[in-house]
C-alpha positions as CSV (number, residue, x, y, z in Angstrom):
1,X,59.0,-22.3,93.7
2,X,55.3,-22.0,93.4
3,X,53.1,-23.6,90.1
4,X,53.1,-19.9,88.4
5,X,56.6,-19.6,88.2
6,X,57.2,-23.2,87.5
7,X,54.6,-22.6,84.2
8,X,56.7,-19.6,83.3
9,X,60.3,-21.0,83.7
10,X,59.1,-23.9,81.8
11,X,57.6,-21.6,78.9
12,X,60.7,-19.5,78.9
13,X,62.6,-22.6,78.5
14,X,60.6,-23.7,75.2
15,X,60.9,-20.2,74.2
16,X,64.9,-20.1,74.2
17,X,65.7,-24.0,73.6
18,X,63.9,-25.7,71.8
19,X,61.2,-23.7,70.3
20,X,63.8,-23.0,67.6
21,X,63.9,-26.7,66.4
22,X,60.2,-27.0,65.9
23,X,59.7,-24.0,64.2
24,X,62.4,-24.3,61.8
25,X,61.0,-27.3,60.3
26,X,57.9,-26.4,57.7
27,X,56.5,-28.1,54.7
28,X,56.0,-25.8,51.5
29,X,54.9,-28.0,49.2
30,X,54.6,-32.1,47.9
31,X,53.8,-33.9,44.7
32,X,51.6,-35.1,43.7
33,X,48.7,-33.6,44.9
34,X,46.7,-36.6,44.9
35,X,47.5,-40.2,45.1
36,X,46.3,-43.8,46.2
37,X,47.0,-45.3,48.7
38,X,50.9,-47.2,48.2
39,X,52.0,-44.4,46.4
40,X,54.9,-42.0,47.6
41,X,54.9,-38.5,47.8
42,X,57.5,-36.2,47.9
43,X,57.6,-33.7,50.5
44,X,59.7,-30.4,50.4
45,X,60.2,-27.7,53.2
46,X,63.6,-27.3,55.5
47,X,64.5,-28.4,58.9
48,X,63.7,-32.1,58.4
49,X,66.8,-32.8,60.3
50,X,68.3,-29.9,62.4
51,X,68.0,-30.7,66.2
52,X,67.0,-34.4,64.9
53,X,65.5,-36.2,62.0
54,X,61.7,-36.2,61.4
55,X,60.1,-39.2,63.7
56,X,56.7,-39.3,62.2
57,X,54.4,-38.6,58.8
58,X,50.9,-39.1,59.5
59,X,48.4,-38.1,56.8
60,X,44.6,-36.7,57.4
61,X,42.6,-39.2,59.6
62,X,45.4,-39.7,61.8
63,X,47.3,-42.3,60.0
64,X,50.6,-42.6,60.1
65,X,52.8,-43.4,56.8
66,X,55.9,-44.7,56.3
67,X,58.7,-42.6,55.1
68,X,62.5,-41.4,54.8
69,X,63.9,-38.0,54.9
70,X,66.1,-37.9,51.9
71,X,68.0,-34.1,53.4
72,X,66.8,-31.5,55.8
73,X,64.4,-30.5,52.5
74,X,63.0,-33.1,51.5
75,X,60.8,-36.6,52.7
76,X,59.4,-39.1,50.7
77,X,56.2,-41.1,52.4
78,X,54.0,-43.9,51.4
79,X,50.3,-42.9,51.6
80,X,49.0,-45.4,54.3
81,X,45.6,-47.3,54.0
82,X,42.6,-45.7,55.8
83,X,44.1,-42.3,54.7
84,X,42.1,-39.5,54.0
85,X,41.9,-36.2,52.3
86,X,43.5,-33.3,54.4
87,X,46.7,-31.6,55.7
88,X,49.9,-34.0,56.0
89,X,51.7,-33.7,59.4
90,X,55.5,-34.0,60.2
91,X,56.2,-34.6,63.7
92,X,60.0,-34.4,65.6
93,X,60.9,-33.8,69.3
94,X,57.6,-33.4,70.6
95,X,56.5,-30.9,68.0
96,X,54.8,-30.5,64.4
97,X,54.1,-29.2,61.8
98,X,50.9,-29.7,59.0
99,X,50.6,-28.6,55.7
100,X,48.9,-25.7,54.4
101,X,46.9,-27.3,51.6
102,X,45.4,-30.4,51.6
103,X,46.5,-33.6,50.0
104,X,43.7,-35.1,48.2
105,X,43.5,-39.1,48.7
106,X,42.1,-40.9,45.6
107,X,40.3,-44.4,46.1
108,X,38.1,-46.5,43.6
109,X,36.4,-43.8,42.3
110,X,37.5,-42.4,39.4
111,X,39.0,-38.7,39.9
112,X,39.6,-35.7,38.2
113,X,42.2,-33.5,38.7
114,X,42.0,-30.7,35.6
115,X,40.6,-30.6,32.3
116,X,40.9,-28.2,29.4
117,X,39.7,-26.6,27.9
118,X,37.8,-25.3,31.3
119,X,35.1,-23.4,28.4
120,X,33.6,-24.4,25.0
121,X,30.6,-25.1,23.1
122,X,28.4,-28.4,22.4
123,X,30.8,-30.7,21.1
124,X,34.2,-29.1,22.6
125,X,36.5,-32.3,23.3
126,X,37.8,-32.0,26.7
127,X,41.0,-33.7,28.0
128,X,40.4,-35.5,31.7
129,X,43.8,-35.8,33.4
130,X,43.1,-37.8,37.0
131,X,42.8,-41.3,38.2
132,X,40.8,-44.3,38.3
133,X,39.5,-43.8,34.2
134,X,39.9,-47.4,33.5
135,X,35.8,-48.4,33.1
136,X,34.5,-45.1,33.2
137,X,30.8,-45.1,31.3
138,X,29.3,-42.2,31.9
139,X,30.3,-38.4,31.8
140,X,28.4,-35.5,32.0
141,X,28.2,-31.7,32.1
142,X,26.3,-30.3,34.9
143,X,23.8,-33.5,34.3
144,X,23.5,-33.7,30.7
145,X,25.4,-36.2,28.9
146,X,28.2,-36.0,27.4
147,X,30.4,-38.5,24.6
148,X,33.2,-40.8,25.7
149,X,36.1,-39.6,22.6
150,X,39.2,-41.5,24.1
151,X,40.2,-43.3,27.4
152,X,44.1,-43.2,26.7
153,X,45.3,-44.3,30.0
154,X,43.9,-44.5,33.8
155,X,45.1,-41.0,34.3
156,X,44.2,-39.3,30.7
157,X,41.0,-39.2,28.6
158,X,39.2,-37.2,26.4
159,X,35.5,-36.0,26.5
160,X,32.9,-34.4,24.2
161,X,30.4,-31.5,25.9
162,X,26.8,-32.4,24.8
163,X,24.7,-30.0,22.4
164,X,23.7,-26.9,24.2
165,X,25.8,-27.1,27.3
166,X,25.1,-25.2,30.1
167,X,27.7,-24.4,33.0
168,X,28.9,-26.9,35.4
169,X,31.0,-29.5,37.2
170,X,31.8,-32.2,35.1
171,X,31.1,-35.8,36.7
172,X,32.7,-39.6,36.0
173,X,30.9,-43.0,37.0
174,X,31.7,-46.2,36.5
175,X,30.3,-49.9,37.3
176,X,31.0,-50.5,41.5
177,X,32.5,-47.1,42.7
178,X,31.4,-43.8,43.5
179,X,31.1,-41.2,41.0
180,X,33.1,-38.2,41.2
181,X,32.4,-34.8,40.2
182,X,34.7,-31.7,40.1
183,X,35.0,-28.5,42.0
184,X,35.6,-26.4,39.1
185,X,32.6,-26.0,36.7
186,X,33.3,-26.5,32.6
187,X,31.6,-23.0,31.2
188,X,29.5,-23.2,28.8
189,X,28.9,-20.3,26.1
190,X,27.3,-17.5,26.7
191,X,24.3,-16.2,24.8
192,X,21.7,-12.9,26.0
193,X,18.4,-14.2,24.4
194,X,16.5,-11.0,25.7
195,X,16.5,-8.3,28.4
196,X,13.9,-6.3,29.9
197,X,12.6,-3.1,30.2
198,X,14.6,-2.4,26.7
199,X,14.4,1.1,27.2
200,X,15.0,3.1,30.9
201,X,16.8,5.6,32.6
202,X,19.8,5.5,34.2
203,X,19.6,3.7,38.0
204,X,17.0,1.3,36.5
205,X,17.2,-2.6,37.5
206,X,17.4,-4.5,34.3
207,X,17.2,-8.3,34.0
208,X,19.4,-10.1,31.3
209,X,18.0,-13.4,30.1
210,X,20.1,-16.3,28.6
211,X,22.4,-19.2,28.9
212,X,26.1,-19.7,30.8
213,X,26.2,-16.8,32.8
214,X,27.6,-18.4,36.1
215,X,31.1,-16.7,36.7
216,X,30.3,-13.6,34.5
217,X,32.3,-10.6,36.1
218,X,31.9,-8.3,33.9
219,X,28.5,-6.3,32.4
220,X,28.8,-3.6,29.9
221,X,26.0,-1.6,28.4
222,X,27.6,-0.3,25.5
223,X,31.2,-0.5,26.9
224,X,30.3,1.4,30.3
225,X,30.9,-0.9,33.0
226,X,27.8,-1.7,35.4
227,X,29.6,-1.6,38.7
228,X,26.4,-3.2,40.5
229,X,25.3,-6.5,39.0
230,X,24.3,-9.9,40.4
231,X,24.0,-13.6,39.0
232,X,21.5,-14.6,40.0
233,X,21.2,-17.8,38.4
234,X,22.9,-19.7,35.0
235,X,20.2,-17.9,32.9
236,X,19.5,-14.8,35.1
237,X,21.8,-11.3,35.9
238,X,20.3,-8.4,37.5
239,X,22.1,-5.2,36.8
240,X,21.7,-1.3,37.8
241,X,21.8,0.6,34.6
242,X,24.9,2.7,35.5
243,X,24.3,6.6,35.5
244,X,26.8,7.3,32.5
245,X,24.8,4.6,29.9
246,X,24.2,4.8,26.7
247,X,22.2,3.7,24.0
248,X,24.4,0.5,22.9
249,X,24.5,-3.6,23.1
250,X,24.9,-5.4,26.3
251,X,27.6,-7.2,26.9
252,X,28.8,-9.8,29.2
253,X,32.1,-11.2,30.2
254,X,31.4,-15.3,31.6
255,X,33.9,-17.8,32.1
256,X,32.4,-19.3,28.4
257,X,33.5,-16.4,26.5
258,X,31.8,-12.4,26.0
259,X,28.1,-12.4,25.2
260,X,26.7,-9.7,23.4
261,X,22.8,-8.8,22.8
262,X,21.7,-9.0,19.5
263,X,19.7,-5.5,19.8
264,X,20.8,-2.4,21.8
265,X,19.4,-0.9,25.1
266,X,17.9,2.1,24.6
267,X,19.1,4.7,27.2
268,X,16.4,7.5,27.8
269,X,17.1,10.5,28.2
270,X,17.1,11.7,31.7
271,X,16.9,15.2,33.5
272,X,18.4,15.3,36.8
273,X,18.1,18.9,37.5
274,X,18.2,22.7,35.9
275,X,18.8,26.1,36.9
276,X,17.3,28.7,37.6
277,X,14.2,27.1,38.5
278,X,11.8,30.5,37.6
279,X,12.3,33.3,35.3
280,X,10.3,34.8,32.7
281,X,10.2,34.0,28.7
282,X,13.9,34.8,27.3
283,X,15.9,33.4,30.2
284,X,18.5,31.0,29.6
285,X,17.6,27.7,31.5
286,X,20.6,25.4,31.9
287,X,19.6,21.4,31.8
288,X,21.5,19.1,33.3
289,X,21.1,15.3,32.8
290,X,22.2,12.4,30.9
291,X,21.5,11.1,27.2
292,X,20.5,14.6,25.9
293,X,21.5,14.6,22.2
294,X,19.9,12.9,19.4
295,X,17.6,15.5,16.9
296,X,17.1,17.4,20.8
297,X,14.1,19.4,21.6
298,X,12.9,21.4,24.6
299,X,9.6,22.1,25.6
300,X,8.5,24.3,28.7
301,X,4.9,22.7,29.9
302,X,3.9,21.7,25.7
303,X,5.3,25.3,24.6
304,X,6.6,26.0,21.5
305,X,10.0,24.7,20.7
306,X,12.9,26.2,22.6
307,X,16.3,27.7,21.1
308,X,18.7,25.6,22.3
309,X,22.8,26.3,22.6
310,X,25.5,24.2,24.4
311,X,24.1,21.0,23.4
312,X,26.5,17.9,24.9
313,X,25.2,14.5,26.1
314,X,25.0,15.8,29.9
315,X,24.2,19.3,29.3
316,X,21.6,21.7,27.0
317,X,21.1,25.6,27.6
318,X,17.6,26.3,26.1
319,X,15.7,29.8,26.1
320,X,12.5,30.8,28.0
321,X,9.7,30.6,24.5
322,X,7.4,33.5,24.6
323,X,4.4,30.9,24.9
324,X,5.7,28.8,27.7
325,X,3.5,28.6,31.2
326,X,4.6,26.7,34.3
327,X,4.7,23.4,34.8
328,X,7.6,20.3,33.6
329,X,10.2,20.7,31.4
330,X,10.6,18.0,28.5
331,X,13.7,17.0,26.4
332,X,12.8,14.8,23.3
333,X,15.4,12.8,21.8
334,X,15.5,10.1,19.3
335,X,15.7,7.8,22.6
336,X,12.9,8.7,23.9
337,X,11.4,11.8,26.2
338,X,12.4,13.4,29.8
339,X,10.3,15.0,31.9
340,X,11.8,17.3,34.4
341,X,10.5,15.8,38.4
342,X,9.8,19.4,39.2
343,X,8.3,22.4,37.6
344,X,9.7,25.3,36.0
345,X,7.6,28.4,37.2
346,X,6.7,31.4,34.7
347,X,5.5,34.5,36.7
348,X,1.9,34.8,36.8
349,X,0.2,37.1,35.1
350,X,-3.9,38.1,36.0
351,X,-5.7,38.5,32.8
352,X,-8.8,39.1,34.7
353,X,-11.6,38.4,37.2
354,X,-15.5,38.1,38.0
355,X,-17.4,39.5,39.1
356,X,-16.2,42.5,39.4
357,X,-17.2,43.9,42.7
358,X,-18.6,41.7,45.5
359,X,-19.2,42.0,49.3
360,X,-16.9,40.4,52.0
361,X,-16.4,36.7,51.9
362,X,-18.0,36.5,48.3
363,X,-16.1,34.2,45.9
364,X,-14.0,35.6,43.4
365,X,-12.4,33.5,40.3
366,X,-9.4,34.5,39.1
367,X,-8.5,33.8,35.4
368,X,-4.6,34.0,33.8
369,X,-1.8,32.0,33.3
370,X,1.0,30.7,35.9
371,X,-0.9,29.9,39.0
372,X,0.3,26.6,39.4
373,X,1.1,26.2,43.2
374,X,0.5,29.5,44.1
375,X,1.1,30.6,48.0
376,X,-0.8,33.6,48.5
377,X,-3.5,36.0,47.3
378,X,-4.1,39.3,48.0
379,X,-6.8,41.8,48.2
380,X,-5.1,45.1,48.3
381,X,-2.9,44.0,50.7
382,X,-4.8,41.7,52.6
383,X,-4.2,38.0,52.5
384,X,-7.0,35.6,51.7
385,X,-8.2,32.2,51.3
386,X,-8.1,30.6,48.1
387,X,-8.0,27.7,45.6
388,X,-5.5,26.7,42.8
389,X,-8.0,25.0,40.5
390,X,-5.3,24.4,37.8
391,X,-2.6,26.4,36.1
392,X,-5.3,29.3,34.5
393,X,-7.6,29.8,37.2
394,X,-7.7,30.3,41.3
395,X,-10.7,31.0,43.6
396,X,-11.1,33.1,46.0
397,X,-13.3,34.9,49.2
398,X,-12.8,38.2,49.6
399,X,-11.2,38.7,53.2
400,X,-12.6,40.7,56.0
401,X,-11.3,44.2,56.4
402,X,-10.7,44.2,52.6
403,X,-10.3,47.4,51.6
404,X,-10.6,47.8,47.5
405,X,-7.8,47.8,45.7
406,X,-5.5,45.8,43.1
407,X,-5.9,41.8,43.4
408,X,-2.6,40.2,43.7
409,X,-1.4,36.8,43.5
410,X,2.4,34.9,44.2
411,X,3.4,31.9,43.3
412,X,7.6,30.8,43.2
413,X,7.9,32.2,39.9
414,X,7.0,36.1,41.2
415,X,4.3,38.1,42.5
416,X,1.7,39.7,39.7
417,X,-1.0,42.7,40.3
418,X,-4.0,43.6,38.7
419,X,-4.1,46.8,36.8
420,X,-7.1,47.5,37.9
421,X,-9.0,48.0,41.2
422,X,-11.6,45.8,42.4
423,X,-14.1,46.9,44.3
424,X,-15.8,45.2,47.5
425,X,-19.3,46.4,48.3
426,X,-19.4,48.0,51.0
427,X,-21.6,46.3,54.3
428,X,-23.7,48.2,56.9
429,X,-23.7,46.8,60.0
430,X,-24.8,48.9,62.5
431,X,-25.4,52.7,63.3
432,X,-25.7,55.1,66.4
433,X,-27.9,56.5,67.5
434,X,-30.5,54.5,66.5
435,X,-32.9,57.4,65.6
436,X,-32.7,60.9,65.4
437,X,-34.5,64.4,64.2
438,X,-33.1,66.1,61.1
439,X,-29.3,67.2,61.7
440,X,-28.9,64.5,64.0
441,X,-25.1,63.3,63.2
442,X,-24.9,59.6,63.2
443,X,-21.8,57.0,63.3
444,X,-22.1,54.4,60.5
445,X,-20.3,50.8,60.9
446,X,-19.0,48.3,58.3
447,X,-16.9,47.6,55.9
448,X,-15.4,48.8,52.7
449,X,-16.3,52.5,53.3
450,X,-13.0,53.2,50.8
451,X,-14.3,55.9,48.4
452,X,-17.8,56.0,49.0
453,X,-19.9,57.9,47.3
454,X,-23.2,58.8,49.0
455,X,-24.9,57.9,52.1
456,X,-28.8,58.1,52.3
457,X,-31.1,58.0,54.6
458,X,-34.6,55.7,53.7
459,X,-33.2,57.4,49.7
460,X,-32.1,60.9,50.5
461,X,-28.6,62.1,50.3
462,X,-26.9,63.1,53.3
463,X,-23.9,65.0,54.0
464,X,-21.2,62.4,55.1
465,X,-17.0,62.1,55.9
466,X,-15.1,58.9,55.5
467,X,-13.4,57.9,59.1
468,X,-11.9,55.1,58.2
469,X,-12.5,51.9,55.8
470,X,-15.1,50.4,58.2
471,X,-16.3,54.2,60.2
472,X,-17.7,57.2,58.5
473,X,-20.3,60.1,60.1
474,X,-23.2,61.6,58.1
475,X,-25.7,63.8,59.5
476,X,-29.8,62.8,59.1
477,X,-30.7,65.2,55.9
478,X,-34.0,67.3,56.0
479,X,-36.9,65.5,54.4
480,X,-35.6,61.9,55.6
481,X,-37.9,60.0,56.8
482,X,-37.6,56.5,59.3
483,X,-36.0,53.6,57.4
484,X,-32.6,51.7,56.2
485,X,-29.5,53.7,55.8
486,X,-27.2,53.1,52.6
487,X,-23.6,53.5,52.0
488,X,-22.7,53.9,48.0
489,X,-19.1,52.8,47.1
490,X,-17.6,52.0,43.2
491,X,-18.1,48.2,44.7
492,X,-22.1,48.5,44.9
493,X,-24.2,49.2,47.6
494,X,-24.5,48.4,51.1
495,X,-27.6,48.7,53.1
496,X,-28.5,48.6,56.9
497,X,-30.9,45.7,57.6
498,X,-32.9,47.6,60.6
499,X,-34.3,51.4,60.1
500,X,-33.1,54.7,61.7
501,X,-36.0,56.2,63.1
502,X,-36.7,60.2,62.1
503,X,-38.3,61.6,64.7
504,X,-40.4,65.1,64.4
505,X,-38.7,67.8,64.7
506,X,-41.8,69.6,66.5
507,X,-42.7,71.9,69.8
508,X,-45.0,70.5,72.4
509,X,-46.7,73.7,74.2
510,X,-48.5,73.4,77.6
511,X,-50.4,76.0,79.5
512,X,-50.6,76.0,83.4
513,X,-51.6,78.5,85.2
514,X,-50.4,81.4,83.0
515,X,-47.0,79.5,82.5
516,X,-46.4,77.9,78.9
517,X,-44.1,74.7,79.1
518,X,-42.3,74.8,75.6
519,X,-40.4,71.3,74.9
520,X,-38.6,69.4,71.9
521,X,-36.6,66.6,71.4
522,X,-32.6,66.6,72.6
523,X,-32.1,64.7,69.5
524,X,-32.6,68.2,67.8
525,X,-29.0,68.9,68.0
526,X,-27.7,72.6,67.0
527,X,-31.5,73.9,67.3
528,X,-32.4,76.8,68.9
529,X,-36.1,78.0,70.6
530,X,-36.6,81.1,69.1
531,X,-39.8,83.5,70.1
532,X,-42.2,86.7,68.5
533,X,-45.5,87.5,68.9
534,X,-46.7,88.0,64.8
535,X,-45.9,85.0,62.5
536,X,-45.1,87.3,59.9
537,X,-43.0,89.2,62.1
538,X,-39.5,89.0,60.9
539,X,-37.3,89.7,64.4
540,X,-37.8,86.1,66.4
541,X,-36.2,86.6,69.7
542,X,-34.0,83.7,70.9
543,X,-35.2,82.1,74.1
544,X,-32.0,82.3,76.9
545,X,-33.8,80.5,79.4
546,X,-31.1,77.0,79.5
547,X,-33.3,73.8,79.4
548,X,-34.6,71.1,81.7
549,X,-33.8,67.8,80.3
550,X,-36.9,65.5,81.1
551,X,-37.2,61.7,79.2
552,X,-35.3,63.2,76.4
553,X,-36.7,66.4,75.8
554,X,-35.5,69.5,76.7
555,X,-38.1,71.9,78.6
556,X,-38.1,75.4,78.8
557,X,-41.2,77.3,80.9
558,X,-42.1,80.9,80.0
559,X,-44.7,83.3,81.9
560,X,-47.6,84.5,79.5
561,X,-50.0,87.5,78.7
562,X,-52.8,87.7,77.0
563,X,-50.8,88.6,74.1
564,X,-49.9,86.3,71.2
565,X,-46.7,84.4,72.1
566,X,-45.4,82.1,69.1
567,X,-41.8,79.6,69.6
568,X,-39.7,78.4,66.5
569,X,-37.0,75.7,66.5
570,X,-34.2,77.4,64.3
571,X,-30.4,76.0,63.2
């Protein structure tokens, strides 16, 4: 048979046999709980002496005690010397068995092992019951003094807390032992000597000054329990103001006794949200939040007052005031006031604008009500840059390819229009041809050509259509002469920075040889060379001879006589 199944046999065999012996036995409790050394203790459990009696009592430190088992539930054993504090062991057949709690052993030192009352004020007598009180001196409570009342025995004596005591262990000494100080602390009570902020909203850390608060478990703020609380110390709490609050005293629940303020808390009122968030004057804006009532009232941005209806601590419905503009919504109660974290938005109304015409990428300034965080501005249609400079007034440049038209502006509460037009003066930028005779029809470019009104050439009107916002034609009027060409629009006047050149609208006439070389400019669109041979001759004969174009005149050559032979340009 091989180690492994040796180790198994031999655990199967503890299992079956004998396993039951040792675990049957078990210690539930003894008395006392304490002792010196000498003294007996009775132990209770079962199985002391099925499968065999109990064979050894050793006590913490590994000492072992003398005993007897008085029945299979209960031993009585004689604490041994060099015992210590800690579990008591039972041994039998090779197994034991210790004690849950500990048995505490007592040795010169006087010991304490209760008192009551465990709470009280200065002066409270307290009863000692313990060991070792025989030329006891000294007591205090959590280091201050206290007063000797009674030593009635070794194991029983009475005590006085001192003036003003605060929470703590209690502690014994006497002339050539240790001193001995409880586990358990002796409460003093509770006062709240102040608190601070005094006034917040709900989810606010508050810190509670006063005395005794070591073991509180319980913080109220006018009887709503603060679920989130720390001690932090015997004269400090720190405690989330709890979301339901309200206005109220503080109170505290310590070992010592309830402690309440001597003033209230004032809850604020507090607005957590409200619907809709935009709407126009008349709408019903429902409030939600906490602490609402107390001689209510509702503003929107400083308006006017607003009517209110469904008034309850969590909840107010209040109406849009005819006066009201974007911006916070406040609640006002006898607590205190709320301010809304967001904005309520009005729609934004355009009550006017200067100037009132202007060229592309001039600035325009907007004046109304409602603009607070506006997104987007609009000439006719056409999105352009601009400024918010507060809730009555936005800036803005006039976009390129602006056409006039309305001036718009959005912001989350609506979009607004102005009832009027405005109008963007028109720009020359450039023209073709560059010059021209009379009749000549020239292509105008720039912007805002939207209902123009005249176009003139160095002054004088010329006959024009409209292509498109940033096109039109016009053709070069008789008696223009060479310089800048205008455009007229209900937005002003635009005006070509270089010249269009007029040029003469004449014949050149050269003789050679009985030939006569007639020429004008091609610029002289639509003209035609007419001939006769008396000025006042009204039947001018119309030249069919096609031209020659030669540097940009058109040449026709005609034999001659020695008759009069006179040529006319005519339309």
């Amino acid at each position: 048979m091989n180690s492994k199944v040796r180790l198994i046999t031999a655990i199967l065999t503890l299992l079956i046999g004998g396993a039951s012996q040792i675990l049957a036995q078990s210690i539930t409790t003894f008395s006392p709980k304490f002792s010196l050394v000498g003294q007996q203790v009775v132990i209770e459990g079962s199985g002391f002496f099925l499968g065999g009696s109990v064979t050894n009592v050793t006590f913490f430190n590994n000492k072992t005690a003398s005993f007897f088992v008085s029945s299979d539930v209960q031993i009585t054993a004689f604490v041994p010397a060099g015992a210590a504090t800690g579990p008591i062991t039972l041994k039998k057949n090779g197994g034991q068995v210790s004690s849950v709690e500990d048995f505490i052993v007592v040795g010169t030192e006087p010991f304490i092992s209760d008192f009551s009352p465990i709470a009280g004020a200065g002066g409270t007598v307290v009863t000692l019951n313990g060991l070792n009180f025989n030329g006891v001196n000294s007591v205090k409570f959590n280091g201050t003094n206290g007063g000797i009342v009674q030593l009635t025995s070794p194991t029983t004596m009475k005590v006085s807390a001192p003036a003003n005591v605060t929470t703590g262990p209690i502690t014994l000494a006497k002339p050539g032992a240790p001193s001995f100080t409880t586990s358990s602390n002796f409460s003093g009570a509770a006062s709240i000597t102040n608190f601070a902020p005094s006034k917040a909203i709900p989810g606010t850390t508050i810190i509670i000054k006063g005395r005794n608060f070591v073991g509180t478990s319980v913080v109220k703020f006018n009887n709503v329990v603060a679920p989130d609380f720390t001690v932090d110390s015997n004269s400090q709490i720190t405690v989330t103001l709890p979301q339901n609050a309200t206005t109220g005293l503080i109170h505290i629940n310590p070992p010592g006794g309830q402690a309440n303020s001597t003033s209230n808390f004032v809850v604020l009122p507090h607005i957590t949200s409200f619907s809709p968030t935009f709407g126009a004057p008349g709408t019903n804006v429902t409030i939600i939040g906490v602490n609402l009532l107390g001689n209510t009232k509702v503003k929107f941005n400083g308006s006017s007052d607003a009517s209110l209806s469904t008034l309850t601590s969590n909840q107010i419905v209040a109406v849009v005031p005819g006066d009201a503009t974007s911006g916070h919504i406040t609640v006002t109660t006898t607590n205190g006031v709320a301010t809304s974290a967001t904005l309520f938005y009005l729609p934004p109304v355009i009550s006017g604008y200067t100037p009132s015409t202007g060229p592309v990428g001039a600035l325009v300034t907007l004046t109304g009500k409602n603009f607070t965080n506006a997104t987007d501005v609009k000439f006719n249609g056409v999105s352009a840059t601009f400024g918010v400079v507060n809730n009555t007034t936005i800036t803005s440049s006039i976009p390129a390819n602006a056409m006039s038209g309305p001036i718009s502006v959005t912001t989350p509460g609506g979009t607004t229009s102005t009832d009027q037009n405005f109008f963007i003066k028109p720009g020359v930028i450039s023209f073709t041809p560059g010059s021209g005779v009379v009749g000549t029809l020239v292509t105008i470019t720039g912007t805002s050509f939207t209902n123009v009104l005249a176009v003139r050439f160095n002054g004088v009107d010329a006959t024009f259509f409209a292509l498109n916002n940033t096109q039109l034609s016009a053709t070069v009027p008789t008696n223009a002469t060479t310089g800048p060409i205008s455009v007229v629009a209900p937005g002003g006047t635009g005006v070509s920075a270089a010249s269009f050149i007029v040029d003469a609208l004449a014949l050149a006439i050269k003789l050679t040889n009985n030939l006569a070389s007639i020429s004008w400019p091609t610029s002289a669109a639509g003209f035609n060379l007419e001939t006769s041979t008396n000025l006042s001759f009204t039947n001018w004969t119309l030249v069919t001879n096609p031209p020659t174009v030669v540097n940009g005149r058109n040449i026709i050559t005609n034999a001659t006589t020695n008759s009069v032979m006179l040529y006319r340009l005519k339309k």
